[in-house]
VOTIMAR-424634 format. One line per 5 residues: for each residue y, x, z of N, C-alpha, C. Coordinates in nm, 3 decimals. Each point is the difference from the previous one (the first is absolute). Layout:
REM residues N
Y,X,Z,Y,X,Z,Y,X,Z; ...
//
This chain:
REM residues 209
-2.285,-1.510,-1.299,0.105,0.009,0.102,-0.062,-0.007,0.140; 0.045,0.109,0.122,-0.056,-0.067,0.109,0.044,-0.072,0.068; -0.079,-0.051,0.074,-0.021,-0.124,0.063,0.071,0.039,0.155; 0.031,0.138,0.048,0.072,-0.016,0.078,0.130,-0.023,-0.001; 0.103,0.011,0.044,0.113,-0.048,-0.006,0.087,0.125,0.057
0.004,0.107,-0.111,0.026,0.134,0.057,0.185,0.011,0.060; 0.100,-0.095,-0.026,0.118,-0.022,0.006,-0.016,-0.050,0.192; -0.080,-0.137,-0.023,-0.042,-0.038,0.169,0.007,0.117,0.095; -0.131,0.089,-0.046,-0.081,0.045,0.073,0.067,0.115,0.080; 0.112,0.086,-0.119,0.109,0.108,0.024,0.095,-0.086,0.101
0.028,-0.096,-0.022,0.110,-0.060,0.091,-0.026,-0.055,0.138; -0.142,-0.033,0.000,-0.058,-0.037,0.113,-0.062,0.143,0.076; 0.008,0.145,-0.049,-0.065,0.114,0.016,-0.146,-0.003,0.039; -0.064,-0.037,-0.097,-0.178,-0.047,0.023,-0.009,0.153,-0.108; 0.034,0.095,0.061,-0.054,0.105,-0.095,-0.181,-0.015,-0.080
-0.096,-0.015,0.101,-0.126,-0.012,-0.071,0.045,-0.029,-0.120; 0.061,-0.155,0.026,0.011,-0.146,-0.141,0.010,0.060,-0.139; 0.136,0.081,0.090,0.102,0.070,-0.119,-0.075,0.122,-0.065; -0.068,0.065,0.047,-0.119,0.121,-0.033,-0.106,-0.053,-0.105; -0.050,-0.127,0.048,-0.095,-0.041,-0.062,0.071,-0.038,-0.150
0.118,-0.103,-0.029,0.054,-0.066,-0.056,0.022,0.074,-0.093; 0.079,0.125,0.014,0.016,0.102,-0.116,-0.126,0.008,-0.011; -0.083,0.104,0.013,-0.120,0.034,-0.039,-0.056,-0.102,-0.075; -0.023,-0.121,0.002,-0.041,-0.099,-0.070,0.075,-0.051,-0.148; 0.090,0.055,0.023,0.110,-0.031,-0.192,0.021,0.119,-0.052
-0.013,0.159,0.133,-0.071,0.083,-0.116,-0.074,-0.036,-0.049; -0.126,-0.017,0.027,-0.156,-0.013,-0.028,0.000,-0.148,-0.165; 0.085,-0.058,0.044,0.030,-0.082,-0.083,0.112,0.040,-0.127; 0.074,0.077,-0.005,0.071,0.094,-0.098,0.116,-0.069,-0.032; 0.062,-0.042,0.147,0.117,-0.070,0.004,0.130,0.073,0.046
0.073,0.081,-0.125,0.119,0.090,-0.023,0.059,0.022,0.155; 0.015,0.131,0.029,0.047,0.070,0.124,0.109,-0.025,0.044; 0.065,-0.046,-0.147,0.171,0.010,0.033,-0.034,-0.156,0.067; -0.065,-0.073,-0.055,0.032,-0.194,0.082,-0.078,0.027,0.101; -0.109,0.101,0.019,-0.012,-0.038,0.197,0.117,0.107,0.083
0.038,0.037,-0.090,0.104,0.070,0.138,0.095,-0.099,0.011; 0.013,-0.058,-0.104,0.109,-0.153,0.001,0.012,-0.097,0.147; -0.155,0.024,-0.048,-0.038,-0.116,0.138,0.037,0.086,0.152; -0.053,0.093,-0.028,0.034,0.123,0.124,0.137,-0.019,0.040; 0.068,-0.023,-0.059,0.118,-0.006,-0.025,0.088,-0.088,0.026
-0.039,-0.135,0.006,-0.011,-0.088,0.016,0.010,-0.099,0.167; -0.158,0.090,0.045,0.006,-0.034,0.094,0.050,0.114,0.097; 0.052,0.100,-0.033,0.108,0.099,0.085,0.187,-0.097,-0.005; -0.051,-0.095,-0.087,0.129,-0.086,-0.012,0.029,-0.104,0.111; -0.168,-0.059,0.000,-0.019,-0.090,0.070,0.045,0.083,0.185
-0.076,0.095,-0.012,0.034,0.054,0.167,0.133,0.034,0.063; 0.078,0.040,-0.135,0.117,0.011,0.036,0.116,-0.166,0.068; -0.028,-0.055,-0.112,0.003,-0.121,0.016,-0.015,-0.057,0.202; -0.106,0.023,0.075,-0.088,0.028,0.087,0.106,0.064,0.124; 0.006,0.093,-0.032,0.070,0.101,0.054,0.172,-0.029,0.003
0.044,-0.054,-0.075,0.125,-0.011,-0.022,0.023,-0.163,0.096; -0.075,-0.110,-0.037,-0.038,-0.076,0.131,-0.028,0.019,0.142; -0.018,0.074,-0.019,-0.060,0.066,0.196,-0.126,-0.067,0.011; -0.084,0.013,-0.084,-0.142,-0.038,0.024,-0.077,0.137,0.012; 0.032,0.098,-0.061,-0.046,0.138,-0.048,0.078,0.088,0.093
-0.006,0.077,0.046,0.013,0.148,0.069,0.001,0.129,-0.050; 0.025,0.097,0.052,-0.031,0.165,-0.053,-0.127,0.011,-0.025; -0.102,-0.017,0.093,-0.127,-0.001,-0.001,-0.036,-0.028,-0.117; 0.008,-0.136,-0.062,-0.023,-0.070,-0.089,0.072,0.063,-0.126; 0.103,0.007,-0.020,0.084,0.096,-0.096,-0.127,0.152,-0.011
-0.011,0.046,0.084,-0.105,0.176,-0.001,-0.114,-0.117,-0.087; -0.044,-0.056,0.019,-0.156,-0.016,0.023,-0.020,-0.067,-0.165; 0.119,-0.096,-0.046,0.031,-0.001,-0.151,-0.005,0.072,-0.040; 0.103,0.130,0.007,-0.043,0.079,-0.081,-0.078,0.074,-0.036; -0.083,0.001,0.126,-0.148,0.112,-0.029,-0.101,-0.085,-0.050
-0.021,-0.160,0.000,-0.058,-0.048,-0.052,0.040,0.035,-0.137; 0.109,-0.027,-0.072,0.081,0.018,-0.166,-0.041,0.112,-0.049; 0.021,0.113,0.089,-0.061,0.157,-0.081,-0.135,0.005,0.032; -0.090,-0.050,0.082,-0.173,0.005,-0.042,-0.036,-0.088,-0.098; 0.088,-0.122,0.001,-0.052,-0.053,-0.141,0.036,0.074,-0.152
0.137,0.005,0.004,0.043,0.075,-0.114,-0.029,0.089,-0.039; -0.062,0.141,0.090,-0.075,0.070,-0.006,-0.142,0.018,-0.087; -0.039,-0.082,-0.028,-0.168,-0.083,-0.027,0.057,-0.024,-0.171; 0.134,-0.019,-0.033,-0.016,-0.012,-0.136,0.069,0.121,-0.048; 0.013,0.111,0.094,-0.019,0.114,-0.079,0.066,0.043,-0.131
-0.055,0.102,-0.103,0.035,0.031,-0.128,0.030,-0.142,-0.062; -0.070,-0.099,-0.002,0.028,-0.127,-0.079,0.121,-0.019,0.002; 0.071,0.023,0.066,0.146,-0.064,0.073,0.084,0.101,-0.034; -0.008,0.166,0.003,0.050,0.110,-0.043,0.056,-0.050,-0.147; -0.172,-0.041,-0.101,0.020,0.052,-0.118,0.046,-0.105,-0.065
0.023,-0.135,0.067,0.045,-0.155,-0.069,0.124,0.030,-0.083; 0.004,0.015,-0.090,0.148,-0.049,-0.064,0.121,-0.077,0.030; -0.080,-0.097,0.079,0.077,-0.107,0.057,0.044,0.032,0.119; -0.015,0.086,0.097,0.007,-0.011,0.122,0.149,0.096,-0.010; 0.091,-0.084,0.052,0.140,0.047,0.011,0.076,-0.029,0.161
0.106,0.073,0.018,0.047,0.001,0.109,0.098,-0.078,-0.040; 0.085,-0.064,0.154,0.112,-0.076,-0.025,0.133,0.073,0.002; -0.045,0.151,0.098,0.159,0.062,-0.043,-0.043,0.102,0.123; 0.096,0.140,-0.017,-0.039,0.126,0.045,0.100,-0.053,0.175; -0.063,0.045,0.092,0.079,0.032,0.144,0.007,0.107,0.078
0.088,0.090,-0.007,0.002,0.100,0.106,-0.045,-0.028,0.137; -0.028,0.050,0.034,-0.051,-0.026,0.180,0.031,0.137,0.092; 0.068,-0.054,0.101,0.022,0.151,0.100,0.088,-0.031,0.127; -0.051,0.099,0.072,0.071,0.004,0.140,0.123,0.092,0.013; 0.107,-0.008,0.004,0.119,0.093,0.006,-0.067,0.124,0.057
0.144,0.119,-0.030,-0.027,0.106,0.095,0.044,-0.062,0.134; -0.099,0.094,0.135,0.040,0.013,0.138,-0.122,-0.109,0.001; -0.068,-0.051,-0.048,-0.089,-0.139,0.077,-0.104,0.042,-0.103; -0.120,-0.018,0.135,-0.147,0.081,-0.067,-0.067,-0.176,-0.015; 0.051,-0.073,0.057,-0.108,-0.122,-0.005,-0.026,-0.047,-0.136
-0.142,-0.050,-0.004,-0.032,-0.034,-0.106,-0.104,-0.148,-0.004; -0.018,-0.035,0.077,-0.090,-0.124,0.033,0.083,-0.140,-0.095; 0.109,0.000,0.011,0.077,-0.134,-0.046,-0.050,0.024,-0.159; 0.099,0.108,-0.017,-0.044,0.096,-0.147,-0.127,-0.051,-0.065; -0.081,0.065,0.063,-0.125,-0.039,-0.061,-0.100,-0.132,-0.003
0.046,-0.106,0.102,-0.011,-0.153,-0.066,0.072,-0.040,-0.091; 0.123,0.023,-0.036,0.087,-0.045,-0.073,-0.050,0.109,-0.143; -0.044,0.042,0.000,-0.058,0.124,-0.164,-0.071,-0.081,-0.006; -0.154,-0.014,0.066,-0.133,-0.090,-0.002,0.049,-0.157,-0.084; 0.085,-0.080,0.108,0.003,-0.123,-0.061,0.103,0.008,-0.129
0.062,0.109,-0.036,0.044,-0.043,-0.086,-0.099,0.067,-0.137; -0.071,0.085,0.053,-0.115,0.019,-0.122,-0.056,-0.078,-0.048; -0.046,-0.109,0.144,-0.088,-0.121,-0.013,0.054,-0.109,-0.090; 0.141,0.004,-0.034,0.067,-0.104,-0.048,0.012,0.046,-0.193; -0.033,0.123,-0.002,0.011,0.064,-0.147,0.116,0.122,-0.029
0.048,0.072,0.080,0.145,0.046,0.009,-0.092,0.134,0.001; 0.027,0.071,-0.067,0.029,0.208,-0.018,0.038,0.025,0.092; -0.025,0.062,0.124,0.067,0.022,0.144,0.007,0.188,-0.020; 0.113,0.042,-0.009,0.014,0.173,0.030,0.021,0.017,0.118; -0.108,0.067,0.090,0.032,-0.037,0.157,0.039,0.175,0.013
0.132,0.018,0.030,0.038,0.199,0.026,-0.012,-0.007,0.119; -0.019,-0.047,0.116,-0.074,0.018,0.128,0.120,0.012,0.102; -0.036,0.055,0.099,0.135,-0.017,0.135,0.083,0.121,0.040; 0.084,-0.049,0.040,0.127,0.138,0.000,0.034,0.015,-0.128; 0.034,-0.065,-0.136,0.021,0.012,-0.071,0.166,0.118,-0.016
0.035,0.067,-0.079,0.154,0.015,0.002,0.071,-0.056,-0.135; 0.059,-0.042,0.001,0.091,-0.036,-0.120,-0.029,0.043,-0.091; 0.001,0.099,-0.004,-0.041,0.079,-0.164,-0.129,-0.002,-0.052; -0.117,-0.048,0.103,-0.134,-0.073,-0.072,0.042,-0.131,-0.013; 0.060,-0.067,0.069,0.027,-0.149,-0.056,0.078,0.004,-0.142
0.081,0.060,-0.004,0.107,0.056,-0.119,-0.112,0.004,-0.125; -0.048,0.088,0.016,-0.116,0.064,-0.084,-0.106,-0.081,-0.057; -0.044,-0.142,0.063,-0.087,-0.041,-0.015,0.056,-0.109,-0.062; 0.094,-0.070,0.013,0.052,-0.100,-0.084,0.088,0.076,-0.133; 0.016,0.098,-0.048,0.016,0.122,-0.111,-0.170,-0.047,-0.065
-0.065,0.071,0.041,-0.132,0.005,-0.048,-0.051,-0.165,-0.038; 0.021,-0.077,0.095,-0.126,-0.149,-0.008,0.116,-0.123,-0.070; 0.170,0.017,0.039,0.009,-0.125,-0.081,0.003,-0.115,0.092; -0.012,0.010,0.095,-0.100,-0.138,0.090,0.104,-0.093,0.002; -0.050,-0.129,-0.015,0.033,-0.111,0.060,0.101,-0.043,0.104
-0.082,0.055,0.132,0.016,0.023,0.119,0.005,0.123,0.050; 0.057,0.023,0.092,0.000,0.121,0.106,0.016,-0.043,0.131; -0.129,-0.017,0.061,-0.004,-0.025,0.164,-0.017,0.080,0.098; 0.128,-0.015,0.120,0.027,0.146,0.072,-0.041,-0.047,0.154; -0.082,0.079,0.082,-0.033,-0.096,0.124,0.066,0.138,0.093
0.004,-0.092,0.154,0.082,0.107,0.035,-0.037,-0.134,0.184; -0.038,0.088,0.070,-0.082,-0.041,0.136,0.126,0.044,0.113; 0.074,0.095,-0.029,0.070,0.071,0.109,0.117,-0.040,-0.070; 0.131,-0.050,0.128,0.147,-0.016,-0.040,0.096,0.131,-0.032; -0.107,0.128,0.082,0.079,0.123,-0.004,0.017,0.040,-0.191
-0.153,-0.108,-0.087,0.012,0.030,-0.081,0.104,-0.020,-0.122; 0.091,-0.130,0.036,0.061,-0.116,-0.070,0.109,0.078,-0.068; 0.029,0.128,0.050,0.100,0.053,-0.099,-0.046,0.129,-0.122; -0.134,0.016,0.026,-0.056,0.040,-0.119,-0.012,-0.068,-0.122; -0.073,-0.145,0.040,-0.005,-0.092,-0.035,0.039,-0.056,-0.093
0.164,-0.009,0.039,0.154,-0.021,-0.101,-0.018,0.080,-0.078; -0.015,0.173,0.042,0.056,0.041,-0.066,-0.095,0.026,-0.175; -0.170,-0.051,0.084,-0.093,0.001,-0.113,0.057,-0.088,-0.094; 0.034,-0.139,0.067,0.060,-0.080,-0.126,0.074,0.024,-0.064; 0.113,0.051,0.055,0.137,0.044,-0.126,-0.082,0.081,-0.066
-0.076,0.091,0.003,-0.075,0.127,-0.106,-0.048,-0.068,-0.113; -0.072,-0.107,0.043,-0.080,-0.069,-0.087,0.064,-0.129,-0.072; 0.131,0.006,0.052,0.060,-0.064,-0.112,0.104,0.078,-0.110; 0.009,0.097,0.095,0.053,0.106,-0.075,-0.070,0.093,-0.135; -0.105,-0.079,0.009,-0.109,0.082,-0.159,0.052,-0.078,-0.103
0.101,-0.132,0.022,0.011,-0.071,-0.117,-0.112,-0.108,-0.050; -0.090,0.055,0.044,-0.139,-0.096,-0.018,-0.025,-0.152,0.051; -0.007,-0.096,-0.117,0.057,-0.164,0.081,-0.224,-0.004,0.069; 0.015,0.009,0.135,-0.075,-0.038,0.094,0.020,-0.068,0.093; -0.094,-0.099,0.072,0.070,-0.069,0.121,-0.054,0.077,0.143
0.096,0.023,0.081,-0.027,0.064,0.127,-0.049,-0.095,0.126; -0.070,0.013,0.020,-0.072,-0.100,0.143,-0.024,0.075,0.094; 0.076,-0.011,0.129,-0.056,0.049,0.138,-0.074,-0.085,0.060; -0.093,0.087,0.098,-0.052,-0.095,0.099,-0.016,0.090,0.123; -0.080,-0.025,0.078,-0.090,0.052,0.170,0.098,-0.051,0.126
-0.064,0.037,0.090,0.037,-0.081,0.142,0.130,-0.044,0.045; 0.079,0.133,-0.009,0.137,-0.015,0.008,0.096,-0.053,-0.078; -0.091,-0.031,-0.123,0.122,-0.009,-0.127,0.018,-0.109,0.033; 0.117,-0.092,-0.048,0.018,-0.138,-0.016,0.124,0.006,-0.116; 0.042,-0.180,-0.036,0.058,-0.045,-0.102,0.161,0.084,-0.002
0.012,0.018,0.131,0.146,0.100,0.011,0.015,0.113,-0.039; -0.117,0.080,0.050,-0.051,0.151,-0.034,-0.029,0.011,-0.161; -0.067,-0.109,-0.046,-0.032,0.034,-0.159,0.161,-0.010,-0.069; 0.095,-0.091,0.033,0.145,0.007,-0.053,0.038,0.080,0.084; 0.013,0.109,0.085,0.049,0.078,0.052,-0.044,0.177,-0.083
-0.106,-0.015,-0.078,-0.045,0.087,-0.053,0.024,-0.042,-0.173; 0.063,-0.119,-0.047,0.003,-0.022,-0.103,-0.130,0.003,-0.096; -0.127,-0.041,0.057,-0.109,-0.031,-0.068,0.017,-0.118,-0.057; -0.069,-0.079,-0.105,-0.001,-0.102,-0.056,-0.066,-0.096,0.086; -0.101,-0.019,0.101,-0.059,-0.063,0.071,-0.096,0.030,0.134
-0.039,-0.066,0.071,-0.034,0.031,0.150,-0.165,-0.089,0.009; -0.065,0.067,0.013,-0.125,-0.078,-0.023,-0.037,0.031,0.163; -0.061,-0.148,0.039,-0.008,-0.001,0.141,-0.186,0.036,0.008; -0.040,-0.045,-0.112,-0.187,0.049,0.024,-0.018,0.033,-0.144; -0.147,-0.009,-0.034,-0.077,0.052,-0.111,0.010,-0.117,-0.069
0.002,-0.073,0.008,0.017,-0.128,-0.117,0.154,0.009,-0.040; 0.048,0.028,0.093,0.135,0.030,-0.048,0.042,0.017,-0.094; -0.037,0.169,-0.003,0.005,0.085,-0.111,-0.105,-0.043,-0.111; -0.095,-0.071,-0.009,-0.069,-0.026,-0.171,0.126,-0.100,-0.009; 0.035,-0.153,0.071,0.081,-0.037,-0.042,0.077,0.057,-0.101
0.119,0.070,0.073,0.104,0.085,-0.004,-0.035,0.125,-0.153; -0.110,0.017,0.033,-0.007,0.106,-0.136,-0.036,-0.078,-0.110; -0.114,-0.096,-0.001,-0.002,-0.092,-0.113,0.119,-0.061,-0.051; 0.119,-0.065,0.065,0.134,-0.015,-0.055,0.068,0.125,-0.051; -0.017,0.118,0.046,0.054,0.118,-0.049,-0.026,-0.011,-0.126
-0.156,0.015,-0.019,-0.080,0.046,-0.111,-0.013,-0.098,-0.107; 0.099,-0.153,0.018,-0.007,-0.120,-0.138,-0.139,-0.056,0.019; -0.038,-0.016,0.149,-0.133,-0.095,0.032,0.097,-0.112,0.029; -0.084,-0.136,-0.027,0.049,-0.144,0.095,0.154,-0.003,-0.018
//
């Protein structure tokens, strides 16, 4: 076992630590699926961090690029584990009319980092790829971000679509403008104010905790 403390080291973002730490329980032939655990772990711990106001955006980016250079490093091992399972599928997307994608794509990252299948269909979405993609994946979740207020009535109208497939999923909005009014104003199931939010929020979706 190594001797670093690879859960610490992710949470404290000592990438070296965390570089070295894996590499050392590869080398030692200690199963891919329990160091991503730890990976995992301490992406728990930061959130944790972050949700305190000890942690920042900065700090949020810099987790996660620490999480995918480590995770990275176990490679096929981790592909071909038997064991290595997800906690539950999430749509990810930016309505039509809104190209932004920055929120989007911390919120895909940390929730990869947490074990979650992320289908990210990208920005300007229209209804009928959102439609389409919970047809195809099944998901869990379906998270709709949306930066511009001009966008908020697409928005709605993505949600009614997507509840309109019949398909039992939970709908989560988020981005700048949205708030707790706007997500019941659009009849989504919930309003996630950051990226911890939403693992929260999707792990209860998905029969976590």
């Amino acid at each position: 076992m190594s001797k670093i403390d690879v859960v610490k080291a992710v949470t404290e973002l000592e990438e070296d630590l965390v570089i070295a730490g894996v590499k050392e329980q590869i080398a030692a032939g200690v199963p891919a699926v329990e160091v991503l655990a730890q990976l995992q772990a301490g992406m728990e711990g930061v959130g944790k961090l972050y949700e305190a106001g000890d942690y920042y955006l900065s700090e949020l980016i810099m987790s996660a690029e620490v999480f995918s250079n480590a995770a990275g490093l176990l490679g096929s091992a981790l592909a071909d584990s038997g064991d290595s399972k997800t906690i539950g599928t999430v749509i990810l997307g930016t309505v039509k009319d809104d190209i932004h994608d920055i929120g989007k794509n911390i919120v895909s990252t940390i929730l990869s980092c947490n074990g979650f299948k992320v289908v990210d269909i990208g920005v300007d979405a229209p209804i009928e790829t959102f439609v389409e993609a919970v047809k195809t994946h099944n998901p869990d979740v379906v998270g709709m971000f949306c930066l511009l207020t001009t966008a908020f009535d697409v928005m709605k109208e993505t949600v009614a679509a997507v509840k309109a497939t019949g398909i039992k999923t939970t709908v989560l909005v988020g981005g700048g403008p949205v708030d707790p009014s706007v997500a019941t104003w659009c009849s989504a199931d919930g309003y996630c104010k950051n990226a911890y939010d939403a693992v929260e929020m999707s792990k209860k979706a998905s029969g976590v905790n």
